[in-house]
C-alpha positions as CSV (number, residue, x, y, z in Angstrom):
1,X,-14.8,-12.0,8.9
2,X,-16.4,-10.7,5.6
3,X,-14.2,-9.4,2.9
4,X,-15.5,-5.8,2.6
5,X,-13.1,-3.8,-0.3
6,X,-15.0,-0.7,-0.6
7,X,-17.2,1.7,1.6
8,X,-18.9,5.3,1.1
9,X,-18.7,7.2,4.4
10,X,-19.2,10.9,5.6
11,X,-16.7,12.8,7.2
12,X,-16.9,16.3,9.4
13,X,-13.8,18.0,11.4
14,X,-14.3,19.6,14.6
15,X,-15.4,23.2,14.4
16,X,-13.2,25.7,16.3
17,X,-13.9,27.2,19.6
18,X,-15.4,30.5,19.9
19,X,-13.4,33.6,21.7
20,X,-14.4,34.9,25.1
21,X,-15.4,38.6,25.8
22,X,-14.2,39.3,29.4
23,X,-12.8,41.8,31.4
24,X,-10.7,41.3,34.4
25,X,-12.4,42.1,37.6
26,X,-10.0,42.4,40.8
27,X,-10.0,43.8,44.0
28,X,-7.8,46.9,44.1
29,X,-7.5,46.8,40.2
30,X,-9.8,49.5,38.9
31,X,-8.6,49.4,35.1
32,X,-7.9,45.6,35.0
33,X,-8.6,44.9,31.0
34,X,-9.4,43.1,28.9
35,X,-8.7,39.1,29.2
36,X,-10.7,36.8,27.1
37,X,-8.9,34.1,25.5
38,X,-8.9,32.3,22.3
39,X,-11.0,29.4,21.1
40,X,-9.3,26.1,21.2
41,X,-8.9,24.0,17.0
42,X,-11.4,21.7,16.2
43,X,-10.0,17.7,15.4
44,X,-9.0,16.8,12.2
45,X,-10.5,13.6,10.5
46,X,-7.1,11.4,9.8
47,X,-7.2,8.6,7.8
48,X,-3.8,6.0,9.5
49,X,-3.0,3.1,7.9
50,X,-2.5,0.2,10.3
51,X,-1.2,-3.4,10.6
52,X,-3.3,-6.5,11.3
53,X,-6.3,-5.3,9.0
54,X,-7.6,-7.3,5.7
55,X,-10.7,-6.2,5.0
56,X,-13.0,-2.1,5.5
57,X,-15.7,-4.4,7.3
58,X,-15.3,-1.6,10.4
59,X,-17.1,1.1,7.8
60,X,-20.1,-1.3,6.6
61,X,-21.7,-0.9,10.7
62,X,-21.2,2.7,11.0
63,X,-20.7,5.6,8.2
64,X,-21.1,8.9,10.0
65,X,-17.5,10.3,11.4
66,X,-16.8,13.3,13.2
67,X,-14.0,14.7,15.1
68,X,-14.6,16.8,18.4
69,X,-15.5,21.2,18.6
70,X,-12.7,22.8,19.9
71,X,-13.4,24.5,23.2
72,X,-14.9,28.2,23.9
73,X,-12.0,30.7,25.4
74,X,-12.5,31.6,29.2
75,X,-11.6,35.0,31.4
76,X,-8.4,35.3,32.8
77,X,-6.6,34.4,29.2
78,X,-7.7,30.7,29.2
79,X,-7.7,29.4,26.0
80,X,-10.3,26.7,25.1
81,X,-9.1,22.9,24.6
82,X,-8.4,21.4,21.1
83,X,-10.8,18.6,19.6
84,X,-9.5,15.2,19.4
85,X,-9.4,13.7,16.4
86,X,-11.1,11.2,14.6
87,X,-9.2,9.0,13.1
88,X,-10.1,6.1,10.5
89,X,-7.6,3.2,10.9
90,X,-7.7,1.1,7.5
91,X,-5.5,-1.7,6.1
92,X,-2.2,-1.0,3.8
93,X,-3.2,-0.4,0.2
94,X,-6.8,1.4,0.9
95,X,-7.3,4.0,-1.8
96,X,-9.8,7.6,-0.9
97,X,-11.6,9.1,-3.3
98,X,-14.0,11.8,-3.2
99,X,-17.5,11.8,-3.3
100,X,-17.5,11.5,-7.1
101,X,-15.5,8.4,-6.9
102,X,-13.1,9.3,-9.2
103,X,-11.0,11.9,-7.7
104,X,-7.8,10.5,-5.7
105,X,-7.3,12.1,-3.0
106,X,-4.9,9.7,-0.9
107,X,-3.0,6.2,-1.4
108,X,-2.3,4.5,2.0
109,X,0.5,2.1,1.1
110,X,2.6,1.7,3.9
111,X,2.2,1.2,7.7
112,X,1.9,4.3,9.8
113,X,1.0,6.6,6.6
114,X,-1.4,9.3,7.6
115,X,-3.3,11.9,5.9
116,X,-5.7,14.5,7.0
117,X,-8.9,14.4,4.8
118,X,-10.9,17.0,6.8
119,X,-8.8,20.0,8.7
120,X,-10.6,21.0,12.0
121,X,-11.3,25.1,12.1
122,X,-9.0,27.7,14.1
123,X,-10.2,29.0,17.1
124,X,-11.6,32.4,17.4
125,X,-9.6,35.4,19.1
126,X,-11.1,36.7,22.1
127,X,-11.0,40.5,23.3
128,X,-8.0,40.5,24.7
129,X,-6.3,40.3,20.8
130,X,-8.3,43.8,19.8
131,X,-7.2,46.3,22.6
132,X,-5.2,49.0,21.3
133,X,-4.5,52.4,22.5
134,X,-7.5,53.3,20.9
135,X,-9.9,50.5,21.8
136,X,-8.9,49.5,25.6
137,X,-12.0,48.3,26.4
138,X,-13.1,45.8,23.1
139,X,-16.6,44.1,23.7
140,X,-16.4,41.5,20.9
141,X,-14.1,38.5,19.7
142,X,-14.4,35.9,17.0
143,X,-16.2,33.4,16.3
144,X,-14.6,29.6,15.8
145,X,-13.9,28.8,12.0
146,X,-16.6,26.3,10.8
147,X,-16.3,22.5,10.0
148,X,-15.4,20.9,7.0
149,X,-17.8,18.0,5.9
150,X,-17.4,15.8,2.9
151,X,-18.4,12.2,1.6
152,X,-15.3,9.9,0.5
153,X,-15.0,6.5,-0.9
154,X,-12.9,3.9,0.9
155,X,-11.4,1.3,-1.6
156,X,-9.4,-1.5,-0.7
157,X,-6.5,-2.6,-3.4
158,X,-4.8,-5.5,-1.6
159,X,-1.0,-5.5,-2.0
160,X,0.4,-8.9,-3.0
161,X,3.7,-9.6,-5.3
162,X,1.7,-11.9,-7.7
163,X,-2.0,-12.1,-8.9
164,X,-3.7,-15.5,-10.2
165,X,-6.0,-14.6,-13.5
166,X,-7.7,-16.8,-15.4
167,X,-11.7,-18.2,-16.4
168,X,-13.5,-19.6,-13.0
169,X,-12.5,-23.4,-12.5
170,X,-9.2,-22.6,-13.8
171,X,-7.7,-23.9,-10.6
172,X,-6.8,-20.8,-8.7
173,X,-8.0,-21.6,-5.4
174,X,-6.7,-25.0,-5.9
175,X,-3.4,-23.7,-6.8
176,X,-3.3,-21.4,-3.6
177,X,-4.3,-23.9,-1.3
178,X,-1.4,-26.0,-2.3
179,X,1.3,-23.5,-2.1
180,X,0.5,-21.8,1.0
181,X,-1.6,-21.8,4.1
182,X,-4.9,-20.2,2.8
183,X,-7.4,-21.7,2.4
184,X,-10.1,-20.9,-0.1
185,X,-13.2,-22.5,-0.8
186,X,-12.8,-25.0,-3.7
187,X,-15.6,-27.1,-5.6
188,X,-16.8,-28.0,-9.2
189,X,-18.4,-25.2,-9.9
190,X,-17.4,-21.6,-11.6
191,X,-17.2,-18.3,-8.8
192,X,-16.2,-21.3,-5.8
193,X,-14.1,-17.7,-5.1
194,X,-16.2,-14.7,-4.5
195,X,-14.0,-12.7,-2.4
196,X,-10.2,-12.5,-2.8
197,X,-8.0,-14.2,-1.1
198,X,-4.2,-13.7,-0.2
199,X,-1.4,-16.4,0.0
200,X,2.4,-16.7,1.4
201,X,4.3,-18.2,-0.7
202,X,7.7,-19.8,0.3
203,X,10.3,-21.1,-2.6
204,X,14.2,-22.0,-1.8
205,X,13.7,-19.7,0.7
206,X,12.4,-16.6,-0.4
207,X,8.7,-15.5,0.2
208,X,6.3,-13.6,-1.5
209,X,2.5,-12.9,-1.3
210,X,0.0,-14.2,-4.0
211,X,-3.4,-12.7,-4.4
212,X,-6.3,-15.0,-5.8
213,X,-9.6,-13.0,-7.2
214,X,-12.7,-14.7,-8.7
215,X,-12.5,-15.7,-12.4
216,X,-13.4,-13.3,-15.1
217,X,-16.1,-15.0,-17.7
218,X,-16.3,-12.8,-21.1
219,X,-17.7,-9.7,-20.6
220,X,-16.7,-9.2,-17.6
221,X,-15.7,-5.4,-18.2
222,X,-19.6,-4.9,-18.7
223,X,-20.7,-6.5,-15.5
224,X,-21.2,-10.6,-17.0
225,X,-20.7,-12.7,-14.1
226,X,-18.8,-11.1,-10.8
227,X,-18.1,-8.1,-13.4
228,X,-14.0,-7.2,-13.1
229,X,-14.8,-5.6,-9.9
230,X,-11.8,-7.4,-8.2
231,X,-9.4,-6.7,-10.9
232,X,-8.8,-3.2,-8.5
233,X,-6.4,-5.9,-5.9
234,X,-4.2,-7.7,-8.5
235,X,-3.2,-3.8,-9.9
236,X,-0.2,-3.6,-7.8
237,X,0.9,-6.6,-8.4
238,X,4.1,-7.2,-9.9
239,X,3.1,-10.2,-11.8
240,X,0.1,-12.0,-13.3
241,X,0.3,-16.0,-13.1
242,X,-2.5,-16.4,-15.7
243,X,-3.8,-19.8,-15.1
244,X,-5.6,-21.8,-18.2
245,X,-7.5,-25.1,-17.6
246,X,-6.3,-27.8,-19.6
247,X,-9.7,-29.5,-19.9
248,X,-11.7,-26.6,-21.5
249,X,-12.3,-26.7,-25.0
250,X,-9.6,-24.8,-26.5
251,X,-6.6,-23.5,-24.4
252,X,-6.0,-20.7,-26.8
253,X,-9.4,-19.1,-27.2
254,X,-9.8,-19.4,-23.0
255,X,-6.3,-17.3,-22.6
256,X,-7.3,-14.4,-25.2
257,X,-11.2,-14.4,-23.4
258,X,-9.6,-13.4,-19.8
259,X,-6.5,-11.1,-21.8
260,X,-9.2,-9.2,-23.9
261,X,-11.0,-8.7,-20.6
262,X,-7.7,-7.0,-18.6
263,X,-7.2,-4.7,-21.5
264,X,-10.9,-3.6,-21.4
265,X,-9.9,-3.0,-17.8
266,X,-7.1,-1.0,-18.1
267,X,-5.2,0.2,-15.5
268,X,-2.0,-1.2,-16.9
269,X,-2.7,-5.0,-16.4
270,X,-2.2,-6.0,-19.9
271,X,1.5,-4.6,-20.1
272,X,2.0,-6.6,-16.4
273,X,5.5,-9.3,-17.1
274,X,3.4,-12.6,-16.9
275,X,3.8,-16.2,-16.2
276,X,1.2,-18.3,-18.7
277,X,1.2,-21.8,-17.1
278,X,-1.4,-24.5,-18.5
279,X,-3.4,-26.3,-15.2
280,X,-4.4,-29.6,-14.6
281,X,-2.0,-31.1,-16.8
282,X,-3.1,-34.8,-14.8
283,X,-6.5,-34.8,-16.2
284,X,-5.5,-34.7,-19.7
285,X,-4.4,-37.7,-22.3
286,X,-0.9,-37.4,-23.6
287,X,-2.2,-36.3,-26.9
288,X,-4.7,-33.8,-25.6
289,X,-2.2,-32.1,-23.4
290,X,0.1,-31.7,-26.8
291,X,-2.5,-30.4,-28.4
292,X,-3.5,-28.0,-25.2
293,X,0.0,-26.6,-25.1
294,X,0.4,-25.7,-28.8
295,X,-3.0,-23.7,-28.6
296,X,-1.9,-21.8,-25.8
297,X,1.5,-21.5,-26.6
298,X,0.0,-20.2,-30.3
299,X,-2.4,-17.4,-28.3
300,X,0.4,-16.4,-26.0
301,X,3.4,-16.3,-27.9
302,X,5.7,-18.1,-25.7
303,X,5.8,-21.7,-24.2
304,X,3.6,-22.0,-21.1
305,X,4.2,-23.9,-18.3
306,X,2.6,-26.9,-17.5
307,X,0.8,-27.9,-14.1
308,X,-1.5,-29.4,-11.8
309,X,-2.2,-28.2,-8.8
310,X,-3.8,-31.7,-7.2
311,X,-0.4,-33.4,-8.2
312,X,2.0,-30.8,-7.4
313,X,3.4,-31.6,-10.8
314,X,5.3,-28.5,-12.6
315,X,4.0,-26.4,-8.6
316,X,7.8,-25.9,-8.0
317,X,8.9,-24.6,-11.7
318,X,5.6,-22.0,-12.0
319,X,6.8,-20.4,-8.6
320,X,10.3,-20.3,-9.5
321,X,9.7,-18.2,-12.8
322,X,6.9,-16.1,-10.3
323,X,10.1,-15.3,-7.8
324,X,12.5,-14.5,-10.7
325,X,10.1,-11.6,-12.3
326,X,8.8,-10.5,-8.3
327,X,13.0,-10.2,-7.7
328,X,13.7,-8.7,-11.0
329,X,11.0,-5.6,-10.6
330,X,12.5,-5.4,-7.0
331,X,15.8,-4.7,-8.2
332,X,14.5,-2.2,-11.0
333,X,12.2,-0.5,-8.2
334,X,15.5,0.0,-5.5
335,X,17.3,3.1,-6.4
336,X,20.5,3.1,-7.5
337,X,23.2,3.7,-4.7
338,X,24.6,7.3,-5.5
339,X,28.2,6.9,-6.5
340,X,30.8,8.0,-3.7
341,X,33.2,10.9,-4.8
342,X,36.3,9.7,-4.6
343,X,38.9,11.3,-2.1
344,X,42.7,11.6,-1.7
């Protein structure tokens, strides 16, 4: 299935029913009334957030959505029949915005979340709501309220507890592919990832999800390379595992190239808790890995790890210090239990 993370679509609610002008007409009954009924509601357009989808591939093959009319009122006080609605099931963490892209209108996070984007129109009264003792014979009704149309954006922010960041062939995929059951393309050349991809993780234990997106070159923020495009699915994140291959030229100037580039981003990733760990440790010379881990450790102000994801070495000690931050902003993000008053 192709990874589809954002979609423009149009969007119309069901107009509402029209009201009936009708008299009743019975044998034996010579004044009988009036008794036109109301118009039925038109169908809401509800986005529902649902489980077992990954991707807003269903909006790239059709973009027009509209819920049903409501139906016309009938004689003998029969009201017309409601629209259906039209409902857009999308995958946890899909953002809508309106048609200027910007505006937020809903944030579909959890399972079962719904939200109406478009409200269908009320019916219209029929005759039988204007008699009076003044007007027992009324000879018009109202007319159904009209649709509501509008274009929205669908944007896809994948949830996962920890994102992988770093330059392409910084061993991300690699990385993924050894710690859980995904399994991303991976060859020896940059943007091998060109869609994200998403990871279980298990460590003594405990689970948690990892999201890999393609590498981020310098100016990325301006559109060089993939552009920061998929920076959008590691913003809920909890934690960044930034990733720095121990092969390139200089460790330190590769970790400020992809840290310059989140803070031109925005959106918070720079102040993200993250875990700097220094990759294919098992390609480098004793010396050169030395040297490798003062540079970073000089750019990032703290002592990285150090790893290879082909060997597995130092796989077990990056996810421990992943699951101790994830569990940490858990804890912080659980409200507190209120205090029980106390009771003779």
């Amino acid at each position: 299935m192709k990874f589809l993370d954002q979609a423009k679509i149009y969007i119309q609610s069901g107009a509402g029913g029209a009201g009936c002008v009708s008299f009743r007409r019975e044998k034996f009954i010579e004044f009988g009334g009036p008794d036109g009924g109301d118009g039925g509601r038109g169908g809401n357009v509800v986005a529902e957030c649902v489980d077992g989808l990954n991707t807003l591939i269903d909006y790239r093959y059709q973009q027009h959505f509209k819920a049903k009319t409501g139906g016309h009122g009938m004689g003998a006080q029969r009201t017309g029949a409601n629209g259906s609605d039209m409902v857009l099931k999308v995958p946890v963490g899909t953002q809508v915005f309106d048609e200027d892209n910007e505006t937020l209108l809903a944030d579909l996070t959890h399972v079962g979340q719904r939200v109406v984007l478009a409200k269908g129109g009320n019916g219209g009264f029929g005759n039988l709501h204007f008699k009076s003792s003044t007007n027992r014979a009324p000879r018009h009704a109202n007319p159904g309220q009209p649709a509501e149309e509008r274009t929205i954006w669908l944007r896809l922010k994948l949830i996962a507890d920890a994102g992988l960041v770093g330059l392409p062939n910084a061993g991300k995929s690699t990385f993924l592919a050894a710690v859980s059951a995904a399994k991303p393309k991976i060859a020896d050349y940059p943007f091998t990832t060109l869609h994200p991809q998403l990871g279980v993780v298990s460590v003594d234990g405990r689970e948690f999800v990892i999201a890999d997106i393609p590498g981020l070159i310098e100016g990325a923020h301006e559109g060089a390379g993939l552009g920061d495009r998929f920076l959008g699915h590691v913003e809920r994140c909890r934690v960044l595992l930034h990733l720095v291959d121990g092969t390139c030229e200089h460790a330190g100037k590769a970790y400020k190239t992809v840290r310059e580039e989140l803070d031109a981003y925005g959106h918070g990733l720079v102040d993200k808790p993250e875990v700097v760990v220094l990759n294919k440790a098992d390609a480098l010379a004793p010396e050169q890995l030395k040297e490798q881990v003062a540079r970073l450790k000089r750019a990032a102000k703290k002592k990285p790890l150090v790893m290879s994801g082909v060997s597995h070495q130092g796989v077990p000690e990056a996810l421990r210090a992943l699951r101790a931050v994830i569990d940490e902003a858990r804890q912080a993000a659980e409200p507190a239990e209120p205090a029980t008053e106390w009771r003779p």
